[in-house]
C-alpha positions in Angstrom: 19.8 -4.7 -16.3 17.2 -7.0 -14.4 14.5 -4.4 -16.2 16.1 -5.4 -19.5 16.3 -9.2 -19.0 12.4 -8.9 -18.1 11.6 -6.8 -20.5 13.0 -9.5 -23.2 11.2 -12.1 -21.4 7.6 -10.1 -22.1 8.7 -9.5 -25.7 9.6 -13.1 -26.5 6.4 -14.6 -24.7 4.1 -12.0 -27.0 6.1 -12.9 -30.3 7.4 -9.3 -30.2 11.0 -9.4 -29.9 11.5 -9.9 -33.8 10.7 -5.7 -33.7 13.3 -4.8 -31.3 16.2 -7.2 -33.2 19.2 -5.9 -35.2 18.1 -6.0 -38.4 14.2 -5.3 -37.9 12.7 -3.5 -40.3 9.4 -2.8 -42.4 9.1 -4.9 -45.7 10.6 -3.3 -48.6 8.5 -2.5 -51.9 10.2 -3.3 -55.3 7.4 -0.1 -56.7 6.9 2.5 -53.7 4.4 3.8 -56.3 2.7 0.6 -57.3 2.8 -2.1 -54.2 1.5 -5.3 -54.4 -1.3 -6.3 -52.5 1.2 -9.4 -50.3 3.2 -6.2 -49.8 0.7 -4.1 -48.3 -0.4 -6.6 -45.7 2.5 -8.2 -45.4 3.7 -3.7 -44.5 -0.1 -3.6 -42.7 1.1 -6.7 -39.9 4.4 -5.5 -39.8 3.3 -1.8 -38.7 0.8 -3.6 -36.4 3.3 -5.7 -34.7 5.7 -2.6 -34.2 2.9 -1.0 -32.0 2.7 -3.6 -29.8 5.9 -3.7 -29.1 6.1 0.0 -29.0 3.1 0.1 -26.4 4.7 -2.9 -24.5 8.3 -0.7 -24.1 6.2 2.3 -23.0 4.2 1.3 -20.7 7.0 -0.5 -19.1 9.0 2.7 -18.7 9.0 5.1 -15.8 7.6 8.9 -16.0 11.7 9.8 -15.1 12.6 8.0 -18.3 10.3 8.9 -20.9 12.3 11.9 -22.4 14.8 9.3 -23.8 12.5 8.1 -26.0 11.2 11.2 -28.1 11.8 11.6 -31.4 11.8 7.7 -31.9 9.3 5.9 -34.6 9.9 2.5 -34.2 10.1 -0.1 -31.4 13.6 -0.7 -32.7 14.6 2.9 -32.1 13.0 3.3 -29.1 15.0 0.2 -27.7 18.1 1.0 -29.8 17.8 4.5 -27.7 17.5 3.2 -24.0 20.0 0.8 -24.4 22.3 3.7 -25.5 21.7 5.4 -22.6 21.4 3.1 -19.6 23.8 0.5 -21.0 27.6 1.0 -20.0 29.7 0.7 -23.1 33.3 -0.2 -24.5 36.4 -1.1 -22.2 35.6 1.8 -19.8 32.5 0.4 -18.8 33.8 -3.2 -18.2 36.6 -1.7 -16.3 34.2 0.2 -14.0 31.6 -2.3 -13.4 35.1 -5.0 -12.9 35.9 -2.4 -10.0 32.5 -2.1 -8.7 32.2 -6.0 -8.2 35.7 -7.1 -6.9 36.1 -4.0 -4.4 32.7 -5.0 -3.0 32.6 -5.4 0.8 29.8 -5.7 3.3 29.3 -3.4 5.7 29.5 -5.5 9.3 27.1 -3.2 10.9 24.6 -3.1 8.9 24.8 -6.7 7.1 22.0 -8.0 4.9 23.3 -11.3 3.3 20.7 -11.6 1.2 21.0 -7.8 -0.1 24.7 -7.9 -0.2 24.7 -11.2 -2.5 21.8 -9.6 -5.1 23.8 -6.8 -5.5 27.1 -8.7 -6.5 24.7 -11.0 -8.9 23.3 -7.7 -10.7 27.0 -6.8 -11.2 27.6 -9.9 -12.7 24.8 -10.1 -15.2 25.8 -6.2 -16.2 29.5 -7.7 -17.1 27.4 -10.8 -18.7 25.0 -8.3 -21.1 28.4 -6.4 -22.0 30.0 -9.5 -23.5 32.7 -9.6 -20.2 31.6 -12.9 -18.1 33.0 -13.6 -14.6 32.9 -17.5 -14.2 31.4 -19.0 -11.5 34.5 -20.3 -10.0 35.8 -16.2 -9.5 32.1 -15.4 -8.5 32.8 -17.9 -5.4 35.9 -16.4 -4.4 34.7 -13.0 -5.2 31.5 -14.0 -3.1 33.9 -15.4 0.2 36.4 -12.0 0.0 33.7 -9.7 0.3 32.0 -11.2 3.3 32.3 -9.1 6.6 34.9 -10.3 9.0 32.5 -12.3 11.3 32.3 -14.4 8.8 35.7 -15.6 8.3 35.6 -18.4 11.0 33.2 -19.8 8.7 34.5 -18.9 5.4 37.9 -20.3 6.4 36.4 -23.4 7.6 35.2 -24.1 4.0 38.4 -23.2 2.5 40.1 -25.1 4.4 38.1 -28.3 3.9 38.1 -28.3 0.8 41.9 -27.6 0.0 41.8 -24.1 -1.2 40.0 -24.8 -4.1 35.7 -24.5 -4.2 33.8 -27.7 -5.2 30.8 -25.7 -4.8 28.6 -23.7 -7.7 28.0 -20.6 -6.6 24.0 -21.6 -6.2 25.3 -24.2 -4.0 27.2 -21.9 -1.4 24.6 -19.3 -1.8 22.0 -22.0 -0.5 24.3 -23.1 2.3 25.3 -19.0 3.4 21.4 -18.5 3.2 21.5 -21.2 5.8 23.9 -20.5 8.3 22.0 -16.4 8.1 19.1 -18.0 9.2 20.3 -20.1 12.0 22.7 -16.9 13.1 19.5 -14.6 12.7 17.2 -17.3 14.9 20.3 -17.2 17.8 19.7 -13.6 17.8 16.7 -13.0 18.2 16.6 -15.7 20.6 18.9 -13.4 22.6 17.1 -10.3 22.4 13.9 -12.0 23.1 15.2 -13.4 26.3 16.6 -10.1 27.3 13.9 -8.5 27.1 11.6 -11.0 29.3 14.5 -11.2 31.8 13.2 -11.0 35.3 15.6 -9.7 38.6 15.2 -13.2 40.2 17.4 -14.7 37.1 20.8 -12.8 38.3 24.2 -14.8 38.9 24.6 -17.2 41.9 20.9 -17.7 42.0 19.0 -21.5 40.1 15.2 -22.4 40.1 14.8 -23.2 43.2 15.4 -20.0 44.5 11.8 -18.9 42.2 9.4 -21.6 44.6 10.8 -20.1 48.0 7.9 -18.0 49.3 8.9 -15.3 51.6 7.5 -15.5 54.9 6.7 -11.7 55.2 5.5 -10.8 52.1 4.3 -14.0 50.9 5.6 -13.8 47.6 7.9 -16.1 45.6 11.6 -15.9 44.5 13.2 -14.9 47.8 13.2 -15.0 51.5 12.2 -13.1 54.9 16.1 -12.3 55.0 16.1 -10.5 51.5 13.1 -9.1 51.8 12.9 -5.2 50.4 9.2 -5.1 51.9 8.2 -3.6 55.4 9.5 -6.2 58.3 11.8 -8.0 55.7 15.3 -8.1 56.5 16.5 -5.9 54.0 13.8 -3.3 54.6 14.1 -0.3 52.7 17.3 -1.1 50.9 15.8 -1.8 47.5 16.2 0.4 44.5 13.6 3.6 44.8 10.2 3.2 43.2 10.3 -1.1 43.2 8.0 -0.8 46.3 3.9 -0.4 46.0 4.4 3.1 47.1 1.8 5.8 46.5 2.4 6.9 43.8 0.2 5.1 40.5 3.2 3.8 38.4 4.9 0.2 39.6 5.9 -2.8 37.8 3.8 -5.6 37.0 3.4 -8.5 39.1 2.7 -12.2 37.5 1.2 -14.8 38.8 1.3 -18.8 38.4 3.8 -20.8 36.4 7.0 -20.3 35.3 4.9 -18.0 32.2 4.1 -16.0 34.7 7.4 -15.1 36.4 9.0 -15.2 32.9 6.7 -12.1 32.3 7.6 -10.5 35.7 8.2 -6.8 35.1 7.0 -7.5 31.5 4.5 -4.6 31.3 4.0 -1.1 32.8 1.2 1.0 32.1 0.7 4.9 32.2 -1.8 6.9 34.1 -3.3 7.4 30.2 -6.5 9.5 30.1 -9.6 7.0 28.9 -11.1 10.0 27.3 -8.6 10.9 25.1 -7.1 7.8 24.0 -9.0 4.6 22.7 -8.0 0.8 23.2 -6.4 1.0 19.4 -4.3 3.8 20.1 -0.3 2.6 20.6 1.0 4.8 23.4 5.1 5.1 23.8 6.1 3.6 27.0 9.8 3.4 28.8 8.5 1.5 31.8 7.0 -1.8 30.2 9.2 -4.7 29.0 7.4 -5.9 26.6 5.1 -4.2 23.9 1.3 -4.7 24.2 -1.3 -5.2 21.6 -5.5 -5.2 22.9 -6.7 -6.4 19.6 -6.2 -10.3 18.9 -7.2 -9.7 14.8 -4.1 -7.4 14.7 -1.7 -10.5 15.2 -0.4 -12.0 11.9 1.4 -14.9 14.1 0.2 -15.6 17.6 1.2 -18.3 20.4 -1.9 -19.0 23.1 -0.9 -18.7 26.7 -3.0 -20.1 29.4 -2.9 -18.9 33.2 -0.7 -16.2 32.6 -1.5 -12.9 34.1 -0.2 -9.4 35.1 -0.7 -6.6 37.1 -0.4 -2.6 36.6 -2.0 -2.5 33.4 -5.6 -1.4 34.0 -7.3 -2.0 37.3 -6.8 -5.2 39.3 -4.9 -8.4 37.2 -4.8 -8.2 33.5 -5.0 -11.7 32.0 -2.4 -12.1 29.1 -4.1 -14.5 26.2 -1.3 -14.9 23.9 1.7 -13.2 22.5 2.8 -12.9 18.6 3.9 -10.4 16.0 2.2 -7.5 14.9 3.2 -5.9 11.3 2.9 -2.8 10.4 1.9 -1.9 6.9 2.5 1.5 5.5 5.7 1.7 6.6 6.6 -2.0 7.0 8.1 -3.1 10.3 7.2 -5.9 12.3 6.7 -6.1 15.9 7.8 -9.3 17.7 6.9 -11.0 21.3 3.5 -8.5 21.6 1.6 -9.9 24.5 -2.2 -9.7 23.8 -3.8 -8.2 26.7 -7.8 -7.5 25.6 -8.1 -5.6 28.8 -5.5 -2.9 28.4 -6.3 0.8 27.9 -4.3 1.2 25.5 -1.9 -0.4 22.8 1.7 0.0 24.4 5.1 -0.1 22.3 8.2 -0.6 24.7 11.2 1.6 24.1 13.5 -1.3 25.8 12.2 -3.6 23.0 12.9 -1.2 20.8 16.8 -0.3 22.0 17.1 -4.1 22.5 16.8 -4.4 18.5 19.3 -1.9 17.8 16.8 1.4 17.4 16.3 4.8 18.7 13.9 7.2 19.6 14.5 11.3 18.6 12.6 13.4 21.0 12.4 17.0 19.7 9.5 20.1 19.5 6.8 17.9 21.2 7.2 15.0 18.8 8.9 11.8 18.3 10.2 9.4 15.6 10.8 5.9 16.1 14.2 4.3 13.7 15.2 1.1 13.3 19.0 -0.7 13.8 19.2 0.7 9.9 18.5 4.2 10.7 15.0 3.9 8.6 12.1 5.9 10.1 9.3 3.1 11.4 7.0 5.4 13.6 6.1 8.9 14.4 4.2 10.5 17.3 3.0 13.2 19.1 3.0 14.8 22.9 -0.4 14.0 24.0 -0.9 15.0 28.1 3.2 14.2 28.6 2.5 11.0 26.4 3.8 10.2 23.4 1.2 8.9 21.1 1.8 7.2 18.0 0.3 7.7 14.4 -0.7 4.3 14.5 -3.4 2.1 15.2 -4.4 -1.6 15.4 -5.6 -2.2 12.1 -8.3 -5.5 12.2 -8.3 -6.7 8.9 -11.0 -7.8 7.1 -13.6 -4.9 7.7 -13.5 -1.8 8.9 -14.5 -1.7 12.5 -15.2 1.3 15.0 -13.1 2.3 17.5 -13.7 -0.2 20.4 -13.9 2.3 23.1 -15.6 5.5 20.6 -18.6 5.9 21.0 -21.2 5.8 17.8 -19.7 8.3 16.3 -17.3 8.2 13.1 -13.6 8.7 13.5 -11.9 11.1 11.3 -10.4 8.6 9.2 -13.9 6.8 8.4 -15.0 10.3 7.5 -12.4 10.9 4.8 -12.8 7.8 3.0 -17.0 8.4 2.8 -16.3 11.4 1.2 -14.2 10.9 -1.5 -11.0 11.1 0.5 -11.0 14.7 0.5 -8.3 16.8 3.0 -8.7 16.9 6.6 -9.1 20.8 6.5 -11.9 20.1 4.2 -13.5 17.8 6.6 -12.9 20.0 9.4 -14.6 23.1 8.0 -17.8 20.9 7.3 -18.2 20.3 10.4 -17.1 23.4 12.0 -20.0 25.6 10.1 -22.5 22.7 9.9 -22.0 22.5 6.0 -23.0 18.5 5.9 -26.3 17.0 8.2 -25.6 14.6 10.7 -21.4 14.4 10.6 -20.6 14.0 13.9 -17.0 13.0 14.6 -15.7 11.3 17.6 -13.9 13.3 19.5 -11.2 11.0 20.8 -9.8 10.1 17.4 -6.9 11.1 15.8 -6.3 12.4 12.5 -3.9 9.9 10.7 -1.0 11.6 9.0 -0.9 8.7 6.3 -3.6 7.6 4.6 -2.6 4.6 2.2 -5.0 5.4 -0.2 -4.0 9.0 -0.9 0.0 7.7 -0.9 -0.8 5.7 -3.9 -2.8 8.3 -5.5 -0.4 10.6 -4.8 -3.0 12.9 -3.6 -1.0 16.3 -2.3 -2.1 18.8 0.5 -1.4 22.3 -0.8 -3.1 23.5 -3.5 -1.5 25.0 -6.7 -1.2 28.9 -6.6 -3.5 31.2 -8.0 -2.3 32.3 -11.4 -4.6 33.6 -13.8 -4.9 37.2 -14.1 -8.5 37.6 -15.5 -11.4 35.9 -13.7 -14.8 36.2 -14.2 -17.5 37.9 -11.8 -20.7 36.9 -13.6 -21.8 32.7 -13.1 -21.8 31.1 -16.7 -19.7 33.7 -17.9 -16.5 32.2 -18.4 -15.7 28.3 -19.1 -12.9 26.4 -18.2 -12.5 23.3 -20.2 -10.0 20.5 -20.7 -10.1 16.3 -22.3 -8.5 14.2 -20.2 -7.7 10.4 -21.8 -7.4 8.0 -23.1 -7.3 5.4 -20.6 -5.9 2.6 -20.6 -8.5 0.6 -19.3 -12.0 1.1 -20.9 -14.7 1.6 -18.9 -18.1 -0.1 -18.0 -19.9 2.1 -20.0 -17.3 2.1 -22.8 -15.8 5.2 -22.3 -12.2 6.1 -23.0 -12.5 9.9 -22.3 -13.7 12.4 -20.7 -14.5 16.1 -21.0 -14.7 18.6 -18.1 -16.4 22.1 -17.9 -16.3 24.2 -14.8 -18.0 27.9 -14.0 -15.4 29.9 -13.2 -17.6 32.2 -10.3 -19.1 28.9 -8.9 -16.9 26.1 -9.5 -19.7 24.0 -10.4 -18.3 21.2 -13.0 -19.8 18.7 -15.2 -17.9 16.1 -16.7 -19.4 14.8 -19.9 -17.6 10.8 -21.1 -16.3 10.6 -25.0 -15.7 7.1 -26.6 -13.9 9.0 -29.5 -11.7 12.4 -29.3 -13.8 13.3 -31.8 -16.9 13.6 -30.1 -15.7 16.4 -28.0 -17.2 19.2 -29.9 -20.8 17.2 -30.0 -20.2 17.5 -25.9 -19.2 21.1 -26.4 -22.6 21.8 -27.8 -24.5 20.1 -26.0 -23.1 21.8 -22.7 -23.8 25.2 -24.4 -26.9 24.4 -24.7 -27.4 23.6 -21.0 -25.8 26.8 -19.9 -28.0 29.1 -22.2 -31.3 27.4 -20.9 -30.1 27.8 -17.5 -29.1 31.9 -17.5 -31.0 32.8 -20.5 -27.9 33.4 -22.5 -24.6 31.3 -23.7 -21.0 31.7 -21.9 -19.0 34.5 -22.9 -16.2 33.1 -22.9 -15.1 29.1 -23.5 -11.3 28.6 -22.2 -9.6 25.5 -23.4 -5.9 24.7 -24.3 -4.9 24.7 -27.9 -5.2 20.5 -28.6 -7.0 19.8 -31.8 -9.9 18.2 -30.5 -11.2 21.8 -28.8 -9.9 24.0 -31.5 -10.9 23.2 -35.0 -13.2 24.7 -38.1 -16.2 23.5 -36.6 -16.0 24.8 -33.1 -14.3 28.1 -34.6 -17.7 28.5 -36.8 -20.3 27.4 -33.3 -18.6 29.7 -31.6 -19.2 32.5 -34.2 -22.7 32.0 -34.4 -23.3 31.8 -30.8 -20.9 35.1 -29.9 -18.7 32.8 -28.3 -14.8 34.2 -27.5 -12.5 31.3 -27.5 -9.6 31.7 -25.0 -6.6 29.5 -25.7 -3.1 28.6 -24.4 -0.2 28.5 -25.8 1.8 25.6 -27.3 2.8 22.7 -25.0 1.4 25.7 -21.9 -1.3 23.5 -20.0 -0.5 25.9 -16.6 -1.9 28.5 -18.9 -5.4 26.6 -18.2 -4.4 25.6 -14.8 -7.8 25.8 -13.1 -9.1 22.8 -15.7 -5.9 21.3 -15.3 -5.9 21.5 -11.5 -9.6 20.3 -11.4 -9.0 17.1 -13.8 -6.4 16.3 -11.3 -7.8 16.9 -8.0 -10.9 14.8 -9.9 -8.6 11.7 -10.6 -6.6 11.4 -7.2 -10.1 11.3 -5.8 -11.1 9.2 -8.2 -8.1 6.6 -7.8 -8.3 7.1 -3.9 -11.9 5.7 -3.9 -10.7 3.0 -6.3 -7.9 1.6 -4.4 -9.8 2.3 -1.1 -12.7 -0.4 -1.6 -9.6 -2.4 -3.9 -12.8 -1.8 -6.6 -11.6 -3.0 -10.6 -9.8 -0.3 -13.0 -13.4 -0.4 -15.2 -15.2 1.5 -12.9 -13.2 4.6 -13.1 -16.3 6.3 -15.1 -18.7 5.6 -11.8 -15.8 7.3 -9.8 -15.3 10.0 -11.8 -19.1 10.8 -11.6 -19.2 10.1 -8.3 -16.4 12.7 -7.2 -17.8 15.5 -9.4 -21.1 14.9 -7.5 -19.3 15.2 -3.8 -17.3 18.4 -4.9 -20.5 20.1 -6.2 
C-alpha cells in the first residue's frame, strides 16, 4: 500500500494520474475513417501521455512483479491489473486485515517500538484504501493493547490520568512513546556500557577510597599489604589462577593514572597474534579483552578524546588509549559502541563479552565462526587463523583508499580485484600463479574478502553457467556468437543506446560494436565481417544470433547469401539457446556496473565501461 500511495504521489506531481483514473480513455472519433485534424492531436497527446505514465508504472515495478502486467496496453490497464492483484477485496479482505491489526502484539523479546508502530499504521492505511477506516480514537487503544507487558506501568499511568478516555491523537502519543524508547534505550545501554568497563575493585562493601590505597608490597592502588594476591602480600597465592604476571604471555591489562585509567582496568587483552600474518586493520576475535579495540582513528564515525589514559598487554610495554567511539560497519550494518582507539595495537580486537553483554552469540563450528546479534541476524563471519579467529572485516578509512598500514608495498587482494575490472578471486589468483600479468605482486598477508560491495550490487555471481551447446567450433573465425543488448535507460556520453557483441567461439576474443538505433545493427554486422575476412583471409562460417528482428531480416538473409554465410538461430523466446553471447553480455555488464559503482562514476559512462571491460577480458 505505501508503494501505491507513492506511486500516486509521482503520477500527480508529473500530471499523469488523469491516465490511470476510472474513466480514462483515448478521445473518441465521430468518423474512424475521416478524423479531424483537433482529433488526431488531440489522439497524438493522449497516446503520448499514456506512455509516460506507462514508463513511470514500469519502471517503478519489481522484476518479481512484472508478469502481472502482460497482455496490458494502456497505463489504465496496467494499474487496473496490479491493483487487482495486490489489493485485498470485498468483506473478506476487511475482515482479515481487521484481524491482522487488532490481534497485533509485540513480541517483549525482541521489541522494536518504532517497527512495531509502522507496522500497525500500514494496517491501517490498507483498511483506509479499502473504504473501511479505523478512527484515531480506536488506533490509540488499539496502539496501548498491543504494547508488551513492560509497558503497562506506563500505559496504565496514562490511562489512568486521563480517566479512561485518550485526549491524545495518536501522533501525539506516538511522539511521547518515541520518547520514553529513547530514554529506556539510553538507561540501557548505560548499563551494558558500565558492565562491560567494570573493574574487580568496584565489588560490594568496598567506596573510592579503597581505589587511592597503595599497597605497600606491590605498590599498586586499590588494595592493601593484607589483601595482597602478589608474592609477600598477605593473601599470597590465593587469588584466582592466571591474575598473577606469571610466565606465561597472556595477562590482563593494567591502567594507569586517573580514575580513566582504573575505569579501563582489565579493559583489554591481547593475543600472542602473529605480525606476519595479520595487519593492524585486521579485527581478531578475542574472549579475554573487555572492551573492543579499533587502531585506525578515521574508522570512528563518533569519537570521545581521552587524555592520560593508558594500558598494558596489548603490544609491548604501555599502550596509550587516545579516544574511544563507535565504529559502524557497512555491508552488513552493525555498529560497534565504546571502541577504545589504541594506534599502537597489532591488531583490531572485537570482544566477545561486549558482544554477550548486548544480547549476541558466537557459533563456532568446522574452523569458522559467525557473529549474531540480540535478533539472531548474522553481523560477522570469520575464519581459524593459527587458533585465532579472524574476521572478514577490516577498518575501512574513508575517503581514499589507503594500503594496509603494516603491508608492505605491495597490493592487497582486494585492491587487485577492483584494478581489474572486479574479476573473481580465482581469476586473480591464476594470474599470478603462472605469471599471466607483469608486475602483480600481491601482499601476502592479506586476506581475500568474502564480500565485496561492489559485486553485491551488481549481482556479480561466482560459478559460471554450464556448458551447453553441443556443436563448437575448432577453427578461430569460424563460428560467431552474437547478441544486442539495450536499450538503456540512460544514454551514453557518446550517444549510444545499444550495443552489439561478437565473440570467436575458439578464442573468445569479443568486440563490442555501440548502435544509436536497433536498426543499425546489420550496418555493424557488416562491417564486423569485413574485419574478420581481412584478418583470416576468408568470412565466418557460421554467424549465431537469436531469432530478434534486428539480426534476422531480408537484408542480412541476402549478405549472408552472398558471402556463404550459414545463419544459426534460436528458437522463440530461447535466449539459453545462445547462451555463450548471452553469458558474455552478462559477465560484460556486472563488470561493467561493478566498475561504475566502485569509483560511484555517473550512469553515462556505461559505453567507456563497457569498452573498458571487453579490453581487460581480451
Amino acid at each position: 500500500m505505501p508503494w501505491k500511495r507513492r506511486m500516486l504521489a509521482v503520477l500527480c506531481d508529473l500530471g499523469l494520474e488523469s491516465y490511470i483514473a476510472k474513466d480514462a480513455a483515448p478521445p473518441g472519433f465521430n468518423d474512424p475513417q475521416t478524423p479531424t485534424k483537433d482529433k488526431e492531436v488531440a489522439s497524438k497527446k493522449w497516446r503520448k501521455g499514456d506512455a509516460k505514465a506507462w514508463t513511470r508504472i514500469e519502471l517503478a515495478v519489481g522484476d518479481t512483479e512484472m508478469v502481472h502486467l502482460s497482455g496490458v496496453d494502456t497505463a489504465k490497464e496496467m494499474w487496473d491489473q496490479l491493483c487487482m492483484v495486490k489489493e485485498a477485496k470485498g468483506r473478506i479482505g476487511v475482515l482479515a486485515t481487521r484481524r491482522m491489526l487488532y490481534r497485533m502484539e509485540a513480541d517483549e523479546n525482541n521489541f522494536d517500538l518504532v517497527d512495531h508502530i509502522s507496522k500497525l499504521r500500514r494496517l491501517q492505511e490498507e483498511l483506509h484504501l479499502m473504504d473501511n477506516k479505523v478512527n484515531d480514537e480506536d488506533f490509540v487503544m488499539i496502539l496501548l493493547t498491543s504494547l508488551p507487558e513492560s509497558w503497562d506501568v506506563y500505559t496504565s499511568a496514562y490511562l489512568g490520568s486521563s480517566s479512561n478516555k485518550p485526549t491524545l491523537r495518536s501522533h501525539e502519543l506516538i511522539a511521547i512513546l518515541y520518547e520514553e524508547d529513547r530514554q529506556r534505550r539510553g538507561r540501557t545501554s548505560e548499563a551494558v556500557a558500565g558492565s562491560s568497563f567494570q573493574v574487580k575493585s568496584f565489588v560490594k562493601g568496598r567506596g573510592k577510597s579503597d581505589l587511592d590505597k597503595e599497597c605497600y608490597n606491590c605498590h599498586k592502588k586499590g588494595h592493601m599489604a593484607k589483601d595482597c594476591w602478589s608474592k609477600g602480600g598477605g593473601s599470597e597465592e590465593k587469588g584466582p589462577k592466571g591474575r598473577g604476571p606469571g610466565k606465561g604471555g597472556h595477562r590482563s591489562n593494567q591502567a594507569t593514572d586517573s580514575t580513566t585509567n582504573r575505569l579501563l582496568s582489565d579493559a583489554s587483552y591481547m593475543a600472542n597474534a602473529d605480525p606476519d600474518r595479520f595487519s593492524k586493520l585486521d579485527w581478531i576475535l578475542d574472549s579475554g579483552t573487555m572492551s573492543h579495540i579499533c587502531t585506525e582513528k578515521d574508522a570512528f564515525t563518533e569519537y570521545t578524546r581521552l587524555s592520560n589514559v593508558t594500558v598494558q598487554g596489548v603490544g609491548k610495554g604501555q599502550a596509550e588509549v587516545e579516544g574511544r567511539g563507535t565504529v559502524e560497519g557497512k555491508i552488513i550494518q552493525h555498529q560497534l559502541r565504546e571502541v577504545l582507539h589504541i594506534p599502537n595495537a597489532p591488531n583490531c580486537l572485537l570482544s566477545i563479552s561486549r558482544l554477550d553483554n548486548s544480547g549476541g552469540h558466537v557459533d563456532f563450528r568446522e574452523g569458522g565462526c559467525r557473529l549474531f546479534d540480540a535478533k539472531n541476524q548474522v553481523i560477522g563471519e570469520g575464519r581459524k587463523v593459527n587458533r585465532l579467529y579472524q574476521l572478514y572485516a577490516r577498518a575501512e578509512l574513508p575517503g581514499q583508499e589507503r594500503a594496509n598500514l603494516a603491508a608492505s608495498k605491495a597490493s592487497t587482494w582486494d585492491q587487485w580485484h577492483q584494478r581489474f575490472g572486479h574479476i573473481s578471486i580465482s581469476g586473480l589468483e591464476r594470474l599470478k600463479r603462472e605469471g599471466l600479468v607483469t608486475g602483480l605482486t600481491v601482499d601476502d598477508t592479506s586476506i581475500v574478502s568474502p564480500t565485496c560491495e561492489s559485486c553485491i550490487q551488481a549481482k556479480q555471481a561466482h560459478w559460471p553457467f554450464p556448458k551447453e551447446a553441443e556443436h563448437r567450433a575448432e577453427i578461430a573465425g569460424e563460428r560467431i556468437v552474437s547478441d544486442v543488448w539495450g536499450p538503456v535507460r540512460v544514454k551514453s556520453i557518446g550517444g549510444w543506446l545499444y550495443y552489439v557483441s561478437f565473440l570467436d567461439d575458439v578464442k573468445q576474443l569479443s568486440t563490442v560494436l555501440f548502435l544509436k538505433r536497433k536498426s543499425d545493427a546489420f550496418q555493424r554486422i557488416r562491417e564486423y565481417g569485413a574485419v574478420v575476412e581481412r584478418k583470416f583471409g576468408k568470412p565466418p562460417k557460421y554467424l549465431r544470433f537469436d531469432n530478434g528482428g534486428e539480426l534476422v531480416n531480408s537484408e542480412i538473409e541476402k549478405w549472408a547469401s552472398e558471402k556463404g554465410i550459414t545463419i544459426e538461430t534460436t528458437a522463440p523466446y530461447s535466449p539459453s539457446q545462445n547462451g555463450i553471447a548471452e553469458r558474455f553480455n552478462r559477465t560484460l555488464l556486472e563488470l561493467t556496473q561493478a566498475m561504475l559503482i566502485g569509483k560511484q562514476l555517473p550512469a553515462f559512462l556505461w559505453d567507456e565501461a563497457v569498452s573498458h571491460a571487453v579490453y581487460l577480458r581480451n
